[in-house]
C-alpha positions, 0 to 999 in steps of 0.5 A: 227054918227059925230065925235064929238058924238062919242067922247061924248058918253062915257062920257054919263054914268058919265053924267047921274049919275051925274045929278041924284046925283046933285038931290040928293044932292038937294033933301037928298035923301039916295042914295047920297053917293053912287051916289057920289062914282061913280061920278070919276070911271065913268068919268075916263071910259069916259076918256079910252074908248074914248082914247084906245077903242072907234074906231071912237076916240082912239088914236094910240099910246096910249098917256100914259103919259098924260092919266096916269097923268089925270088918277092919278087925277081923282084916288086923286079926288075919294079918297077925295070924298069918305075919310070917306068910302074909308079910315076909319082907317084913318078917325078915327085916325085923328078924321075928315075926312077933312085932308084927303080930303086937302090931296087927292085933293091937290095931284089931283090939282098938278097933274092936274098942271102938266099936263097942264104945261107939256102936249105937245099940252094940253096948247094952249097959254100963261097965259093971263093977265086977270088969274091974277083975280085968285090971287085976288080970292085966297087972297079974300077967305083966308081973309075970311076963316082964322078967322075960319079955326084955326088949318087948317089954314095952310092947308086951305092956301097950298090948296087954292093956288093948287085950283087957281093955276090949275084955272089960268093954265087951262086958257091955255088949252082952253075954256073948260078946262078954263071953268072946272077950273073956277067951280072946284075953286067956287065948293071948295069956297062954300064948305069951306064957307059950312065947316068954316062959319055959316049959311050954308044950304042944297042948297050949297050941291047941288051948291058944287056938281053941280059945281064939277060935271061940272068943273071936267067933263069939265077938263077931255073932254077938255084934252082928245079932246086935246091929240086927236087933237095933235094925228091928227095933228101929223098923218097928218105930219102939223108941222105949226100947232103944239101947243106950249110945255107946259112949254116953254116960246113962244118955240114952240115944234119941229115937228116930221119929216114925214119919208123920202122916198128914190127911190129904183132905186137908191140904197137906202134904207127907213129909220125907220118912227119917232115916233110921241109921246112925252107925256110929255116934256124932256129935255135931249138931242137927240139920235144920229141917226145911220149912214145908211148902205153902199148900195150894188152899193156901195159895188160892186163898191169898189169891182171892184176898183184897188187896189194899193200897200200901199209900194213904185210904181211899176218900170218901164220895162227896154226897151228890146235890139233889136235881131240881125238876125244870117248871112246866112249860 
């Protein structure tokens, strides 16, 4: 088994689930609602085998900032997928399920933002300047959708400016993260054109959640093949490999410094390896590294050193006057 198929196989089951949901959909099969419910579980099971458990792929240590923040979308994502079962009490209340879901998935767009903004390693380059065509797109859907949103007017516009937003800052992160933020947007374009506009069909049941199922897929594989390959990296001490900080403008992220190995022939003594694990970007300053001790050469030559009066030198001896030998008796 090649790396990359052991880094694929603990996204099969997500994978296999969401076919069969996206027939479903297609289909009106009864078993919809609950294929669609294990859609976001099983995908972030892909996520921690492949960091934590799988041995072929996990990574030491374990990226815990990074894959908590990836782990808090996908939660914000099964919590919109599944508003009107998951949270009732709420539904009702609010007499539709649709804030809910802008509420949910919105919070899952900023922490997607987050990540791919301050992940170190995850961006790959700058913006470039053909995401701009996202602008366009979000302008294009609001002036289409607001003659119909009425009351969610607002709420439609905040949401869609997340929704492009993590579509243009996925296209720092790779062809395949790209990719995933390119199908989350059209997922959502079908689906609020499904909601707001007249004429819809059963077709864009299935185009929403075909599109979904691949653009969140996309996003999830494409990170955590980052955060493994900023793992590798970091193993190997290749600091001229090191991807940018996300967040810095053109400031690389400073490499971690291999740990120094000192000759014990000589006295010295080997320093504490660096960590190498820097989830997420700070910005305070760095620790003072702690003075190395005195070694034992250095201890015993101090030892056999003179010591010096801290007062007034010593004086000199006064010559001794010669003896006279007493005369013959």
């Amino acid at each position: 088994m090649t790396e990359r198929s052991g880094a694929l196989w603990p996204f099969v089951p997500y994978t296999v689930v969401a076919v069969v949901h996206v027939i479903a959909c297609f289909g009106q099969y009864p078993f919809e609602w609950w294929t669609k419910l294990l859609l976001m579980p099983l995908l972030a099971l892909g996520v921690v085998a492949t960091l934590v458990f799988a041995p072929a792929t996990r990574v030491r240590p374990v990226p815990a900032g990074a894959m908590g923040l990836l782990l808090g979308a996908l939660l914000f994502s099964w919590l919109g997928d599944g508003a009107r079962w998951l949270l009732p009490a709420l539904t009702s209340r609010l007499s539709s399920e649709l804030p809910l879901m802008l509420m949910c998935f919105g919070v899952a767009h900023a922490l997607y933002l987050l990540l791919m903004w301050r992940g170190r390693g995850i961006a790959r380059r700058r913006l470039p300047a053909w995401s701009l065509i996202y602008v366009l797109a979000y302008l294009v859907l609001v002036a289409l959708l607001l003659p119909h949103t009425k009351s969610f007017s607002i709420a439609v516009m905040g949401y869609g400016l997340l929704l492009a937003a993590t579509a243009a800052m996925a296209t720092r992160c790779g062809a395949i993260v790209g990719w995933g933020g390119a199908l989350f947007l059209l997922s959502d374009a079908i689906l609020a054109f499904r909601m707001f506009m007249p004429g819809s069909n059963v077709v864009t049941s299935g185009l929403v959640m075909l599109s979904y199922a691949l653009g969140q897929g996309l996003i999830a594989y494409g990170i955590v093949a980052a955060l493994r390959r900023r793992a590798e990296l970091a193993d190997s001490g290749d600091s001229a490999e090191v991807p940018a900080a996300p967040g810095s403008a053109g400031r690389a992220d400073p490499a971690p410094a291999p740990a120094a190995r000192v000759s014990e022939s000589a006295g010295g003594s080997r320093p504490a390896p660096v960590s190498m694990d820097r989830d997420l970007e700070s910005s305070g300053p760095a620790d003072p590294s702690p003075a190395e001790p005195a070694t034992p050469r250095a201890e015993s030559a101090a030892a056999s050193a003179p010591r010096e009066s801290s007062t007034h030198p010593p004086r000199p001896r006064a010559p001794e006057a010669p003896r006279r030998s007493s005369p013959p008796s």
